[in-house]
mmCIF file as Biopython writes it, N, C-alpha, C and O atoms, coordinates in Angstrom:
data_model
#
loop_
_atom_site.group_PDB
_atom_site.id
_atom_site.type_symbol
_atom_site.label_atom_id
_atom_site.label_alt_id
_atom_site.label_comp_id
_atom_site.label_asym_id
_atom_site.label_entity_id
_atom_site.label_seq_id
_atom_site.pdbx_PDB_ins_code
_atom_site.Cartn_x
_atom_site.Cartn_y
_atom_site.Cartn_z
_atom_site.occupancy
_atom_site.B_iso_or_equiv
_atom_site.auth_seq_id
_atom_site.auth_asym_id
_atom_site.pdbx_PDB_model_num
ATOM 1   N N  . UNK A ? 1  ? -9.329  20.681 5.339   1.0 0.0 1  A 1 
ATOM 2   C CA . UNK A ? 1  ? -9.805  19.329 5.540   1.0 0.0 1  A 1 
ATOM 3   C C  . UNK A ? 1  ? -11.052 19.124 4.680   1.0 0.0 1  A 1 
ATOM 4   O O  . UNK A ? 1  ? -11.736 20.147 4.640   1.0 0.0 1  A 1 
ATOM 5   N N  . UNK A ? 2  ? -11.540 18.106 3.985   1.0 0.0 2  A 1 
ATOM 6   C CA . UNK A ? 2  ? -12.289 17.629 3.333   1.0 0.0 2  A 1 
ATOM 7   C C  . UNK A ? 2  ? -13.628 17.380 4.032   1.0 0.0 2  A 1 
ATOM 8   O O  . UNK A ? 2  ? -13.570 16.935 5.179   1.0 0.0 2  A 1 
ATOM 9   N N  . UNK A ? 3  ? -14.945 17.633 3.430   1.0 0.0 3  A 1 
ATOM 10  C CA . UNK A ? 3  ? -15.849 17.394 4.134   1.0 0.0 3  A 1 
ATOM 11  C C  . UNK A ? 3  ? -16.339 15.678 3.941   1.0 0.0 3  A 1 
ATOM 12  O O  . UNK A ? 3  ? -16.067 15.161 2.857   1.0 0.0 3  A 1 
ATOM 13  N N  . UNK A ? 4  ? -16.527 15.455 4.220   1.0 0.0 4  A 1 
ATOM 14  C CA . UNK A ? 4  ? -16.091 13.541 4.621   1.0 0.0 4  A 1 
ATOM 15  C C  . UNK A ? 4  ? -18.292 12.843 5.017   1.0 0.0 4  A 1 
ATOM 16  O O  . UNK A ? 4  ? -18.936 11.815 5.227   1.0 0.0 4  A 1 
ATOM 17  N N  . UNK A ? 5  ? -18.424 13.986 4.907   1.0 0.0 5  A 1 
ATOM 18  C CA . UNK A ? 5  ? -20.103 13.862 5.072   1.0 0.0 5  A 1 
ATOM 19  C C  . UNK A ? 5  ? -20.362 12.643 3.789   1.0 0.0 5  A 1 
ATOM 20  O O  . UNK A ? 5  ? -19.896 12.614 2.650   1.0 0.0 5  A 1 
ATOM 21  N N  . UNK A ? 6  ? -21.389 11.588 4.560   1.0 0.0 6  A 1 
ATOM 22  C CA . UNK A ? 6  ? -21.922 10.619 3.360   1.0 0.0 6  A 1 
ATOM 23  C C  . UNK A ? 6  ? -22.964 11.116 2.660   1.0 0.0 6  A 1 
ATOM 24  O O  . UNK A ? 6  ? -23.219 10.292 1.782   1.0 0.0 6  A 1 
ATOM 25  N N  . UNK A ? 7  ? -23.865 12.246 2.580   1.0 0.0 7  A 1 
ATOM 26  C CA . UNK A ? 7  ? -24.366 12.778 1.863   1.0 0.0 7  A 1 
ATOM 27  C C  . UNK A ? 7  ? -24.056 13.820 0.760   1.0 0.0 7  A 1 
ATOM 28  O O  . UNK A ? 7  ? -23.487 14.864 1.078   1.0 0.0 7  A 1 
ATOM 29  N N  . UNK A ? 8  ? -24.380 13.596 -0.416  1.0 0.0 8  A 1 
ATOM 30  C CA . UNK A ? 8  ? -23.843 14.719 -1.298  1.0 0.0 8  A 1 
ATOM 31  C C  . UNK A ? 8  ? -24.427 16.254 -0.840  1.0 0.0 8  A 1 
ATOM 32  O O  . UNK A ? 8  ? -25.490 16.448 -0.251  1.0 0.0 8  A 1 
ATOM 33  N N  . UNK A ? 9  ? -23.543 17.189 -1.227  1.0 0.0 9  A 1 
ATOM 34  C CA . UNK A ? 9  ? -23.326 18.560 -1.104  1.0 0.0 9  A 1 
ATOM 35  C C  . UNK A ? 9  ? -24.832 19.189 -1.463  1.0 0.0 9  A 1 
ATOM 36  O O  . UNK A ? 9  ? -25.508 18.798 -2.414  1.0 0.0 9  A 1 
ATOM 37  N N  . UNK A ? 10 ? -25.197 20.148 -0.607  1.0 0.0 10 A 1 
ATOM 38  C CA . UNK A ? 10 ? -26.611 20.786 -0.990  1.0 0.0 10 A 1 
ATOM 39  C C  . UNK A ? 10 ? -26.088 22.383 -1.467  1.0 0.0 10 A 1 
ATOM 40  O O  . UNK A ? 10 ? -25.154 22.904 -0.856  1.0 0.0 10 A 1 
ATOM 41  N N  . UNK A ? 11 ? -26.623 22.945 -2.357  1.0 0.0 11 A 1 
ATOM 42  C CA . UNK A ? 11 ? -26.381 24.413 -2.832  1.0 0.0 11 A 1 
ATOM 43  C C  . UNK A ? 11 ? -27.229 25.177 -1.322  1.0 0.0 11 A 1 
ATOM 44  O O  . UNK A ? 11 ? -28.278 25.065 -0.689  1.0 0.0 11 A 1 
ATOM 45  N N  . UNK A ? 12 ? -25.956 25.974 -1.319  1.0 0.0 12 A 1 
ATOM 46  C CA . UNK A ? 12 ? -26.676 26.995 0.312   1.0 0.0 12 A 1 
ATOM 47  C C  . UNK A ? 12 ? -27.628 28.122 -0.266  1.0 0.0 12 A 1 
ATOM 48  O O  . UNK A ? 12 ? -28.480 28.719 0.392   1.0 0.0 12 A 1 
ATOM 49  N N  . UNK A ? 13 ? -27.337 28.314 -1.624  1.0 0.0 13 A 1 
ATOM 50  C CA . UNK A ? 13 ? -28.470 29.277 -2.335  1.0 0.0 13 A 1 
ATOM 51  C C  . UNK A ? 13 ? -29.324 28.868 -2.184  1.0 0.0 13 A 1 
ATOM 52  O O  . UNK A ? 13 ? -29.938 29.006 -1.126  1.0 0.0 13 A 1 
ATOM 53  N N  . UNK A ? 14 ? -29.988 27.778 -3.757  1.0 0.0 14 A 1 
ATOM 54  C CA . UNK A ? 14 ? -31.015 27.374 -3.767  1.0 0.0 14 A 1 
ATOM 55  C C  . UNK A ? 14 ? -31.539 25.782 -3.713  1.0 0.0 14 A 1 
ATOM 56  O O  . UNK A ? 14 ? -32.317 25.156 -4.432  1.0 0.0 14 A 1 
ATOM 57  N N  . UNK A ? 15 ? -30.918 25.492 -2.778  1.0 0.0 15 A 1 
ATOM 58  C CA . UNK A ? 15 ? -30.882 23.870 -2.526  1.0 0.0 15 A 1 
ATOM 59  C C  . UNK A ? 15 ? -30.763 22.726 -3.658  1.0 0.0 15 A 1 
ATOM 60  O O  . UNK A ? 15 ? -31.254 21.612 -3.474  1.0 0.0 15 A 1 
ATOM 61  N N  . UNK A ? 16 ? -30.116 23.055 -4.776  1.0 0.0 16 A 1 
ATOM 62  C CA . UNK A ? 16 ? -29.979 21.841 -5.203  1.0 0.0 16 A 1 
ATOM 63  C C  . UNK A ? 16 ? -28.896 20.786 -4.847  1.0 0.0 16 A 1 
ATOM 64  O O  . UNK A ? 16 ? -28.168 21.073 -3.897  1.0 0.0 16 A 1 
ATOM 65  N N  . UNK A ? 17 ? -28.699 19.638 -5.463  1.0 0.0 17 A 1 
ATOM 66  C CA . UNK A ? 17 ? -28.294 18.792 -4.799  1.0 0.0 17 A 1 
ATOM 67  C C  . UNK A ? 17 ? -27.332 18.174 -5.678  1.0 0.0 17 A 1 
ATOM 68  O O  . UNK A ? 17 ? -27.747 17.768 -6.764  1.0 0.0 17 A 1 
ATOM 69  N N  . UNK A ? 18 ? -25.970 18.022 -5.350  1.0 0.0 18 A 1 
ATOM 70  C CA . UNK A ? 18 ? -24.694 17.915 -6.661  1.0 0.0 18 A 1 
ATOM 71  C C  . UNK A ? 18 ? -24.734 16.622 -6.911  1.0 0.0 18 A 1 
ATOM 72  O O  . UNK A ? 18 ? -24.045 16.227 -7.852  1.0 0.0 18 A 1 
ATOM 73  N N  . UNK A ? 19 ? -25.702 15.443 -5.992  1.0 0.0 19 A 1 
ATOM 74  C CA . UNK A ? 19 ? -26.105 14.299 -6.635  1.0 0.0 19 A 1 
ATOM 75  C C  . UNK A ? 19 ? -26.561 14.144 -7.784  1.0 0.0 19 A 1 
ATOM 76  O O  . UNK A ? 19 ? -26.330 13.122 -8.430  1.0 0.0 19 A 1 
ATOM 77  N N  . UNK A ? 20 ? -27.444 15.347 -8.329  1.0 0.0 20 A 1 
ATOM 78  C CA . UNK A ? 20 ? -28.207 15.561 -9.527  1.0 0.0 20 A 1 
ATOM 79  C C  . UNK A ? 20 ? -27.656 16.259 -10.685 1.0 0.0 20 A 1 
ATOM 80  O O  . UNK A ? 20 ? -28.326 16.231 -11.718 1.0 0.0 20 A 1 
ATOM 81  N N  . UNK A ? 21 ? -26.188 17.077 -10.673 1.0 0.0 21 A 1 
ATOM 82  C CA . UNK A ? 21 ? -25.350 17.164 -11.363 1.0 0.0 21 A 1 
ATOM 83  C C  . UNK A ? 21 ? -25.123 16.170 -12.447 1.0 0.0 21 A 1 
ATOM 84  O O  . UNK A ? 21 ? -25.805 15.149 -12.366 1.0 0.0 21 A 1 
ATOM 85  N N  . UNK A ? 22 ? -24.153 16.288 -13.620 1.0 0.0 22 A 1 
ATOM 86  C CA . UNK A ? 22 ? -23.516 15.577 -14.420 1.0 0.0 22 A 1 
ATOM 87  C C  . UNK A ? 22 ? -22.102 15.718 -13.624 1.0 0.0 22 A 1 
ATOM 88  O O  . UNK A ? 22 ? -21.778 16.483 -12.715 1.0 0.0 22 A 1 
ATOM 89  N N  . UNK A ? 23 ? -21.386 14.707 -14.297 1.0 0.0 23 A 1 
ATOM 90  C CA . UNK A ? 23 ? -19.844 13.971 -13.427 1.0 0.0 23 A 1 
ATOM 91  C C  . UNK A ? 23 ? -19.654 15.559 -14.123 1.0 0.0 23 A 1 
ATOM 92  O O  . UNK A ? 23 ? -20.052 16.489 -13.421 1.0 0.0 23 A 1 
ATOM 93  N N  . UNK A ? 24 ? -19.220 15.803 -15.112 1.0 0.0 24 A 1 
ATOM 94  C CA . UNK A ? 24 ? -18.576 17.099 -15.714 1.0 0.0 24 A 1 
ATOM 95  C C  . UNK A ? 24 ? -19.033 18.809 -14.923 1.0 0.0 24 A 1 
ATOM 96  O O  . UNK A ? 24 ? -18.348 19.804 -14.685 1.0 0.0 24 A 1 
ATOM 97  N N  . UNK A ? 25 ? -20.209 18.553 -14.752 1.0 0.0 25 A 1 
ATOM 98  C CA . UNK A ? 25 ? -20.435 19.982 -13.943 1.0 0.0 25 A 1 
ATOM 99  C C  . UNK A ? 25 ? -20.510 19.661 -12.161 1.0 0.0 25 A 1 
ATOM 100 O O  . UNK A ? 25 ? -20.878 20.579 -11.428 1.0 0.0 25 A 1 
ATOM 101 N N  . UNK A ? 26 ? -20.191 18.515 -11.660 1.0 0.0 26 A 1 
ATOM 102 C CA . UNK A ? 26 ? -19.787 17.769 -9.968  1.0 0.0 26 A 1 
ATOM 103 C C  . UNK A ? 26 ? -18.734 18.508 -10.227 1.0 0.0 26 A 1 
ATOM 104 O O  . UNK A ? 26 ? -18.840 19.287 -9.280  1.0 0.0 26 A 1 
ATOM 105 N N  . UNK A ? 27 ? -17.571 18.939 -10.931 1.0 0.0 27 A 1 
ATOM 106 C CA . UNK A ? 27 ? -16.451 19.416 -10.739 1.0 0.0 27 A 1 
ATOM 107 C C  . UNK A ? 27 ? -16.806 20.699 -10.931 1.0 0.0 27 A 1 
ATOM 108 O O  . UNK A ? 27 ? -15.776 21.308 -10.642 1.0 0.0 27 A 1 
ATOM 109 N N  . UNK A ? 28 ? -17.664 21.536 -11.255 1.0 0.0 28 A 1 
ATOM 110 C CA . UNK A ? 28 ? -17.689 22.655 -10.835 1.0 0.0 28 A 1 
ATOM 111 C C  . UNK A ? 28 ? -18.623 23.313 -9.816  1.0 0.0 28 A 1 
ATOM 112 O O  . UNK A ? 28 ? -19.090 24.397 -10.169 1.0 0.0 28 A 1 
ATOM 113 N N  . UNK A ? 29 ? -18.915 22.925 -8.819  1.0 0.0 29 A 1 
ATOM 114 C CA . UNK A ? 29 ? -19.155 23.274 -7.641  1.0 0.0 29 A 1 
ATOM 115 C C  . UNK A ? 29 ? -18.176 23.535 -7.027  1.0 0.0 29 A 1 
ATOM 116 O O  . UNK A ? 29 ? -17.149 22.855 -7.023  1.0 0.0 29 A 1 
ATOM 117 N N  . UNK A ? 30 ? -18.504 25.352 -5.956  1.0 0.0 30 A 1 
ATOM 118 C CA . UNK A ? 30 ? -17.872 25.854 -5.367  1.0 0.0 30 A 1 
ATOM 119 C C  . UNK A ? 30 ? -17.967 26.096 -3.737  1.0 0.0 30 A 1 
ATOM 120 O O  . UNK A ? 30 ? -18.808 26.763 -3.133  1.0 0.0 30 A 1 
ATOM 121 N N  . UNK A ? 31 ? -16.884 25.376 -3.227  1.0 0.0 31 A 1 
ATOM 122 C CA . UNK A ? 31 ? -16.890 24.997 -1.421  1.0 0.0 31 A 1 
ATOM 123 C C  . UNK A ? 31 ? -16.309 26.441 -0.680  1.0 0.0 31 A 1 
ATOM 124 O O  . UNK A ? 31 ? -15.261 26.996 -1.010  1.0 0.0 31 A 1 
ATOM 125 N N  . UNK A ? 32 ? -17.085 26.831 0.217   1.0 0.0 32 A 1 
ATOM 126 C CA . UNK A ? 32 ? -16.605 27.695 0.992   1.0 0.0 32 A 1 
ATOM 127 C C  . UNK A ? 32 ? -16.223 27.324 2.558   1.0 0.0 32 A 1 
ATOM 128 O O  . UNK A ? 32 ? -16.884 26.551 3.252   1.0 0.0 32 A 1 
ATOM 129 N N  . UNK A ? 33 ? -15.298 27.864 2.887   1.0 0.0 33 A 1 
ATOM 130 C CA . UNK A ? 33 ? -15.291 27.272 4.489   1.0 0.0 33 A 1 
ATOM 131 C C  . UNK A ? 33 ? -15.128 28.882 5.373   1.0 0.0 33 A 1 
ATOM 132 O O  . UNK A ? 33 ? -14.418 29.880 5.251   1.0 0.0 33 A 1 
ATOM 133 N N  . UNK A ? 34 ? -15.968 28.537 6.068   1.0 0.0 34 A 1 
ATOM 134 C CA . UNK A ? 34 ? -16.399 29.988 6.993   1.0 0.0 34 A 1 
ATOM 135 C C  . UNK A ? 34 ? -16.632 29.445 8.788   1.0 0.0 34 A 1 
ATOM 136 O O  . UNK A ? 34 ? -16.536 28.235 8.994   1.0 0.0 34 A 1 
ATOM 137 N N  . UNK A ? 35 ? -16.829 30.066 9.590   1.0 0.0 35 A 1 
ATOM 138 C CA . UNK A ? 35 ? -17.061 29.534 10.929  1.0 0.0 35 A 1 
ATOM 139 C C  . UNK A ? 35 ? -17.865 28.723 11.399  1.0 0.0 35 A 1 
ATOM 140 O O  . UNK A ? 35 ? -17.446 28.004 12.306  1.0 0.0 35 A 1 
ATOM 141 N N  . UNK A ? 36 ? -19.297 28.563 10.940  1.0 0.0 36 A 1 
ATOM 142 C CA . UNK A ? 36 ? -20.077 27.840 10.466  1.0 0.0 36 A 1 
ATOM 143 C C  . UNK A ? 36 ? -19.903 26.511 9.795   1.0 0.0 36 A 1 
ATOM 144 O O  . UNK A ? 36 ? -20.958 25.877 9.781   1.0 0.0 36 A 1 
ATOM 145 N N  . UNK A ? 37 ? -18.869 25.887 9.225   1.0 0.0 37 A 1 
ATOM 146 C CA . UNK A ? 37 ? -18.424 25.052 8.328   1.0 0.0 37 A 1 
ATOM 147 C C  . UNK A ? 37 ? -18.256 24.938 7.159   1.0 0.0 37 A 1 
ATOM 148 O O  . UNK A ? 37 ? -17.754 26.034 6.909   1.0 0.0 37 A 1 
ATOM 149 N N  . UNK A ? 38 ? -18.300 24.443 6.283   1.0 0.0 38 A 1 
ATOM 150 C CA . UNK A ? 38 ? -18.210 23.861 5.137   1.0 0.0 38 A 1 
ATOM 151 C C  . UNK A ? 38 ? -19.576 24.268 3.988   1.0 0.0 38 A 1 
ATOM 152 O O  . UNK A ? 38 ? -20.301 23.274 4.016   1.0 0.0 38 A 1 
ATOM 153 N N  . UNK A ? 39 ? -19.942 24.894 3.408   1.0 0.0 39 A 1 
ATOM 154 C CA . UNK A ? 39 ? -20.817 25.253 2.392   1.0 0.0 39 A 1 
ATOM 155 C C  . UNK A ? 39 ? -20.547 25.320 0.893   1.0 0.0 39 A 1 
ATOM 156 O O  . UNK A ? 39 ? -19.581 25.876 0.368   1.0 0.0 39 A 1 
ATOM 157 N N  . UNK A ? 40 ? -21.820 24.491 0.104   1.0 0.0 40 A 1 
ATOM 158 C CA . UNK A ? 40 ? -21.247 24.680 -1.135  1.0 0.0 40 A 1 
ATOM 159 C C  . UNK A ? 40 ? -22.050 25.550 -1.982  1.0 0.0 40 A 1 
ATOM 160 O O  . UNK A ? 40 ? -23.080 26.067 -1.549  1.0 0.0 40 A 1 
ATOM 161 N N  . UNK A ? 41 ? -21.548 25.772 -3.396  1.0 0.0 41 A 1 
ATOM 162 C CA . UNK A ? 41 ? -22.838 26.873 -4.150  1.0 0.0 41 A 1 
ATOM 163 C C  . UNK A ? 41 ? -22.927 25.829 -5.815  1.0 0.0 41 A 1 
ATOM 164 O O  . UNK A ? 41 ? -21.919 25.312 -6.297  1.0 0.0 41 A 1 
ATOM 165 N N  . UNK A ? 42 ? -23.650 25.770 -6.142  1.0 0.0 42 A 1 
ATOM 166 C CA . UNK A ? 42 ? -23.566 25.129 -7.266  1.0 0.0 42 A 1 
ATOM 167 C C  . UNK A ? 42 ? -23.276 26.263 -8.367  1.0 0.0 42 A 1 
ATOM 168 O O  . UNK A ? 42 ? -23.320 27.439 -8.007  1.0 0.0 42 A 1 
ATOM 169 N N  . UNK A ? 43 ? -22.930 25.882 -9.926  1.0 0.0 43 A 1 
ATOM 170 C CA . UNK A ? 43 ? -22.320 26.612 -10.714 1.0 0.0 43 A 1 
ATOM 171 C C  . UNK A ? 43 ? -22.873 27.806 -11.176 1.0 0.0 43 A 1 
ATOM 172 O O  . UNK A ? 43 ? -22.261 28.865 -11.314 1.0 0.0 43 A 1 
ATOM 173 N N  . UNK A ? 44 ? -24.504 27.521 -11.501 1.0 0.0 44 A 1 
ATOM 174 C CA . UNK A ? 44 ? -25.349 28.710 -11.661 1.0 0.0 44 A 1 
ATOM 175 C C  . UNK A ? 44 ? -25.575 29.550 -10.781 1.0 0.0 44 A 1 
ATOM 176 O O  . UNK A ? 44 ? -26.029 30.567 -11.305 1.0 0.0 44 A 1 
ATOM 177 N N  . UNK A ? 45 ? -25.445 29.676 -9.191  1.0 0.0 45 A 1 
ATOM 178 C CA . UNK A ? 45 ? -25.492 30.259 -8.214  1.0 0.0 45 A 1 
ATOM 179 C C  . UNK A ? 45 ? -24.364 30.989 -7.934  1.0 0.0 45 A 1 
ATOM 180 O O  . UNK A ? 45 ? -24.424 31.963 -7.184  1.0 0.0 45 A 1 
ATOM 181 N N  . UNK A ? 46 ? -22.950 30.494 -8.647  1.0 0.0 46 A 1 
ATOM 182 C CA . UNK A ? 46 ? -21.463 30.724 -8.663  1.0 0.0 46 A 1 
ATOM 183 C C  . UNK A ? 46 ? -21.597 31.545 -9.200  1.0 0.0 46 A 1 
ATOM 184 O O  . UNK A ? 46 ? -21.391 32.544 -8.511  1.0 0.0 46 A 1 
ATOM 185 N N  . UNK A ? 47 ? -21.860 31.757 -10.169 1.0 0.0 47 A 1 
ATOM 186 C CA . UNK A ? 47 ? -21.775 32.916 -11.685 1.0 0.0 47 A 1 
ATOM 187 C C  . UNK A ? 47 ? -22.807 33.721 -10.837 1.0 0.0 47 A 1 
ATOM 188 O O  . UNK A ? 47 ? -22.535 34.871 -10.493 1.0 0.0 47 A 1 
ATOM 189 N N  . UNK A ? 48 ? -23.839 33.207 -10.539 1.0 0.0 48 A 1 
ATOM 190 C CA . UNK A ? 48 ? -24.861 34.458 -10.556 1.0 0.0 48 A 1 
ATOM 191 C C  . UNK A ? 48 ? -23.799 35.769 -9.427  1.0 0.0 48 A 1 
ATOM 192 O O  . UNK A ? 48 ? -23.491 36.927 -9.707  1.0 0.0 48 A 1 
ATOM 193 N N  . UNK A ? 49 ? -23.471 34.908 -8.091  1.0 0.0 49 A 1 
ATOM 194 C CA . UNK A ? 49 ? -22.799 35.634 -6.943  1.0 0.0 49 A 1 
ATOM 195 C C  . UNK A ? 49 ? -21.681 35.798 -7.293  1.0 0.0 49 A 1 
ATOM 196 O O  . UNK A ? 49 ? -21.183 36.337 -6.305  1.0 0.0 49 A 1 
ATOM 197 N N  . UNK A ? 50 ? -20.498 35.661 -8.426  1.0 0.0 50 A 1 
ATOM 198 C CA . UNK A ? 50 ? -19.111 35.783 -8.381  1.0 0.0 50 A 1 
ATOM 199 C C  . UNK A ? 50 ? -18.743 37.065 -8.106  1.0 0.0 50 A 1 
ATOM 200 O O  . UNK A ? 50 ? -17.671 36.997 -7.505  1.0 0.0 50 A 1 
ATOM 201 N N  . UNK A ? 51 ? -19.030 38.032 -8.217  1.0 0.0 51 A 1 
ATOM 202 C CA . UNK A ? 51 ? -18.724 39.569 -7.879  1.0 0.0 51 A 1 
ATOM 203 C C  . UNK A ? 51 ? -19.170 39.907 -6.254  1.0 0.0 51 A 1 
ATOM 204 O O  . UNK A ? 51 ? -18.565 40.863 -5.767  1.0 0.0 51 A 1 
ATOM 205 N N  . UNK A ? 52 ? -19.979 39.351 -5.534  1.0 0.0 52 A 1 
ATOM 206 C CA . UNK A ? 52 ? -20.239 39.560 -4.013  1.0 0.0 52 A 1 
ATOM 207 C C  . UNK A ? 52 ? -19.062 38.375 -3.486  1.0 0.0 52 A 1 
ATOM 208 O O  . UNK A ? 52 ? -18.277 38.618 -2.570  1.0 0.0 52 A 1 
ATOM 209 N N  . UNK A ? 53 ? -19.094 37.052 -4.241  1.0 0.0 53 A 1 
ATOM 210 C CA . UNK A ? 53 ? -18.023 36.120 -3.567  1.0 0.0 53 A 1 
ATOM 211 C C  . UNK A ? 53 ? -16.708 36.497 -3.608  1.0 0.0 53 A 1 
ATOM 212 O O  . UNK A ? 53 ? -15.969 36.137 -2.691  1.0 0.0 53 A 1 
ATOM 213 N N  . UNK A ? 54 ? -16.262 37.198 -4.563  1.0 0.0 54 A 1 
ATOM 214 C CA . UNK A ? 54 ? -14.727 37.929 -4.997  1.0 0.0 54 A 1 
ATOM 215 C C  . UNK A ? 54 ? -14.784 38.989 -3.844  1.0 0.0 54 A 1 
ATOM 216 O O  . UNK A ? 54 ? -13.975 38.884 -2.922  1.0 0.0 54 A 1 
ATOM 217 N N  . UNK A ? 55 ? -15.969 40.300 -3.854  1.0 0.0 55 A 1 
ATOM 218 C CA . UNK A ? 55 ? -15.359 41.265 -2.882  1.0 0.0 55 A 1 
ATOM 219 C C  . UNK A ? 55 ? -15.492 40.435 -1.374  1.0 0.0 55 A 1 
ATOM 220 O O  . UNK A ? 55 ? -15.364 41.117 -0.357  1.0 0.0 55 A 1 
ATOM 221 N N  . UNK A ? 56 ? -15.716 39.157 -1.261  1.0 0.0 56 A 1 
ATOM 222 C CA . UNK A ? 56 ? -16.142 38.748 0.192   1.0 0.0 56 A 1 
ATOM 223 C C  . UNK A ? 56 ? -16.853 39.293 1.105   1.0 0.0 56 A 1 
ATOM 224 O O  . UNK A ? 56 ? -16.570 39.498 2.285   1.0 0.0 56 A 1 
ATOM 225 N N  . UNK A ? 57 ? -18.120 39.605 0.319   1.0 0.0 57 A 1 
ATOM 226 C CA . UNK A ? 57 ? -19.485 40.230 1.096   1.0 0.0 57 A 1 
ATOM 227 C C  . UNK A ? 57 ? -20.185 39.594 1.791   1.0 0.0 57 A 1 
ATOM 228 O O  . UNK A ? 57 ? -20.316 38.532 1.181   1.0 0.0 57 A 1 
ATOM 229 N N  . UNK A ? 58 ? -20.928 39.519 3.001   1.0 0.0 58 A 1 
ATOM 230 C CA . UNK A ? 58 ? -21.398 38.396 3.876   1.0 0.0 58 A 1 
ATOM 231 C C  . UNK A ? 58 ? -22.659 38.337 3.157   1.0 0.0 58 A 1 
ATOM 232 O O  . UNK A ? 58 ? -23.370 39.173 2.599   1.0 0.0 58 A 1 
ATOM 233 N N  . UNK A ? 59 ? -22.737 36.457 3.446   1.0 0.0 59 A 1 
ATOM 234 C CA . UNK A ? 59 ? -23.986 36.012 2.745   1.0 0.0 59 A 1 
ATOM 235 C C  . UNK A ? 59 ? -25.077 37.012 2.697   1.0 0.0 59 A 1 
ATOM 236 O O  . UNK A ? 59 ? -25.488 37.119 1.542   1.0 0.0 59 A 1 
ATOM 237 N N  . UNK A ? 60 ? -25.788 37.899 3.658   1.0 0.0 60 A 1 
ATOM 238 C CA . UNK A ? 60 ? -27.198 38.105 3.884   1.0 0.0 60 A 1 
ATOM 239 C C  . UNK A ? 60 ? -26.798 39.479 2.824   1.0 0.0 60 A 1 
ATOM 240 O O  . UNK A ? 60 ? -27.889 40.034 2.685   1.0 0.0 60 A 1 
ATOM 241 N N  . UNK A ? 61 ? -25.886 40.181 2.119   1.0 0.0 61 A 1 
ATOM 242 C CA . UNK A ? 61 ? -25.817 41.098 0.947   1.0 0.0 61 A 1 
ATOM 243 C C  . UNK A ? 61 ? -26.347 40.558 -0.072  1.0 0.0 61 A 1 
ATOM 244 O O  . UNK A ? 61 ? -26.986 41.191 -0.913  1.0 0.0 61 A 1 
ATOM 245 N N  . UNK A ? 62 ? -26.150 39.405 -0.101  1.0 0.0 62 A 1 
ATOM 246 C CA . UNK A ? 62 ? -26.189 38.665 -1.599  1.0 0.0 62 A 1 
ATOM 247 C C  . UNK A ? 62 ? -27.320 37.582 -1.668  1.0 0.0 62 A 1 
ATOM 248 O O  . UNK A ? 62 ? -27.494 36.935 -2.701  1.0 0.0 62 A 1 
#
């Protein structure tokens, strides 16, 4: 299900805000859904974590 929130997406890393994105890098933000809900990571935070997000290491490793 889609997160349907009227506020744009905050990075759970380092709080930026995909309002402040370009339309071209808004499409690369990455959504996780965990028990907790809905979390996103922005692209530089993506790359930095892609090897803890691939083995599916819990946030507080990374």
């Amino acid at each position: 299900m889609a997160d349907r929130s009227t506020e744009p997406p905050i990075c759970k890393r380092c709080g930026r805000s995909r309002a402040d994105a370009s339309p071209a890098e808004a499409l690369a933000w990455s959504t996780q859904n965990d028990p907790s809900g809905v979390s996103w990571l922005c692209p530089a935070c993506a790359r930095a974590h892609v090897r803890d997000i691939e083995g599916k290491l819990p946030d507080e490793y990374w």
